[in-house]
LUMRO-130940 format. One line per field, with one value per residue (C-alpha): residue in three letters; x, y, z. Coordinates in steps of 0.001 Angstrom, whole numbers. Each point is the difference from the previous one (the first is absolute). Layout:
REM LUMRO-130940
residuo <- ala ...
X <- X ...
Y <- Y ...
Z <- Z ...
REM end
This chain:
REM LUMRO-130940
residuo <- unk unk unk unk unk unk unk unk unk unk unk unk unk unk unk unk unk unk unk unk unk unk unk unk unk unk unk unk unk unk unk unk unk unk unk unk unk unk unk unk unk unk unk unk unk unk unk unk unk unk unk unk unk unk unk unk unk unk unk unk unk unk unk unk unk unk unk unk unk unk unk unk unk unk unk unk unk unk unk unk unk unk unk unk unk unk unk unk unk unk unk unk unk unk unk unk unk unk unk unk unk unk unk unk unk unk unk unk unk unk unk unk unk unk unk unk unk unk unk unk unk unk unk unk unk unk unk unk unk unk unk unk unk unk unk unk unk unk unk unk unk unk unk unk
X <- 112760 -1948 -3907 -2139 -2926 -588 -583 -3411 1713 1901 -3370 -1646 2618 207 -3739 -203 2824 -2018 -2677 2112 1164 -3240 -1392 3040 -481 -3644 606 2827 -2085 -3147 2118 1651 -3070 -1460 3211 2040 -1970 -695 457 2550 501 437 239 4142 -871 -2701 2457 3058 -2559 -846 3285 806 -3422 1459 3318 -1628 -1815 3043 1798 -2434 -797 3674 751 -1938 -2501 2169 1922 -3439 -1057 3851 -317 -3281 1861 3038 -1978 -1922 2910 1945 2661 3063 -157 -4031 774 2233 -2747 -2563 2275 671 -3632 -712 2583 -1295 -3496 1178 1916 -2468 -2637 1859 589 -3802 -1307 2429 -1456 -3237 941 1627 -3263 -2386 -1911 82 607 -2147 3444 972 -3411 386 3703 670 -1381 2553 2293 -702 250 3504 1028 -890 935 3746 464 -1692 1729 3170 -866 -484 2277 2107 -2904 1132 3619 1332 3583 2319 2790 495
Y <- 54850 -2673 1276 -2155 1168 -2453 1544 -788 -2228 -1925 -885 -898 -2275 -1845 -138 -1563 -2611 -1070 -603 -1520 -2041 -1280 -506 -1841 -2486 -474 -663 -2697 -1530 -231 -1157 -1987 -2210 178 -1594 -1576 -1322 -3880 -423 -1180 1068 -2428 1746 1329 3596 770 -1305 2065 2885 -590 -726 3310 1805 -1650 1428 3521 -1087 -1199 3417 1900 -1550 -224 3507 2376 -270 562 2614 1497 266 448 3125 1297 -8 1674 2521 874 680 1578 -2226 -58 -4012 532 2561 -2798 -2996 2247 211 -3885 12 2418 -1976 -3490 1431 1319 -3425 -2185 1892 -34 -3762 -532 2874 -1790 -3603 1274 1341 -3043 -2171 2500 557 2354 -2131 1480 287 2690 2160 -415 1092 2606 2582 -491 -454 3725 1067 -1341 1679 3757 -1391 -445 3528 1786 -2072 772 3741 -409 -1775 2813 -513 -3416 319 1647 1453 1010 1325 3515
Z <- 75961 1922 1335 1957 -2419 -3051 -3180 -1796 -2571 2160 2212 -3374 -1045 3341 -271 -3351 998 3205 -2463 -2408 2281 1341 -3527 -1377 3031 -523 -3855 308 2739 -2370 -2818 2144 1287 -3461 -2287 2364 3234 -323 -3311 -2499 -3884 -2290 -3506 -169 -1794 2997 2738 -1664 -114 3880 1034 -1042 1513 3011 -309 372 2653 2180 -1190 820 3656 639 -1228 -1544 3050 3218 -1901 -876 3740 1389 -2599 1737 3182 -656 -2554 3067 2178 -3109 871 -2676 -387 -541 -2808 -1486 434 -1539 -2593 -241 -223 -2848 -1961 569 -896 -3457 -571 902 -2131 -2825 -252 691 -2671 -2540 870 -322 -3347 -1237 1143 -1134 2949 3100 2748 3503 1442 -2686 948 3462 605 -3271 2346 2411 -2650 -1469 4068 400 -3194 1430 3520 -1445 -1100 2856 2797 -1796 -198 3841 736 2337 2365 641 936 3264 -1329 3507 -2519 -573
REM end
């Protein structure tokens, strides 16, 4: 059955994605002006290894940020296509994690990326299962 009144979680979760979203911009724009404004890489390992920071940082400014606040939004509203963003969300967050946690691994360093994000990383994990537990609360059924 569809209320008007948001549940707690929901409000937290839309929250923490307007946040997310905010800090995700504000860290690909720092990393962007620090690697890639006005200058050029000459050594191939640290371009390959910037060409593929860079790759996040398209990703993430083409996706993973105006899902994040297109999530808030329909959260908010508990629209049915905001459930399924938030959801679109919570699984890019996991993804993305991973790859960076085993990079980080692999190079034997934690990268600031990897202590910025895990939190919302470990968010979008118990985000998954209690948007799916509430998920009735999102669709309007007219059947019988």
């Amino acid at each position: 059955m569809h209320t008007n009144r948001r549940p707690c979680g929901v409000t937290s979760i839309a929250v923490v994605n307007a946040v997310a979203g905010v800090v995700t911009l504000l860290f690909w724009g720092l990393v962007y002006l620090r690697l890639f404004a006005g200058s050029s890489i000459a050594d191939p390992v640290l371009r390959a290894s910037a060409a593929a920071t860079l790759g996040f940082l398209v990703g993430d400014v083409v996706w993973a940020v105006p899902l994040l606040f297109l999530s808030v939004a329909g959260l908010w509203g508990l629209r049915d296509w905001g459930w399924l963003v938030a959801q679109m969300v919570n699984v890019l967050w996991v993804y993305s994690m991973t790859v960076v946690w085993v990079r980080d691994m692999y190079a034997g360093s934690i990268s600031p990326g990897a202590v910025l994000f895990t939190p919302f990383a470990v968010i979008a994990t118990w985000a998954t299962v209690h948007l799916w537990r509430r998920r009735r609360e999102f669709w309007v059924c007219s059947g019988p």
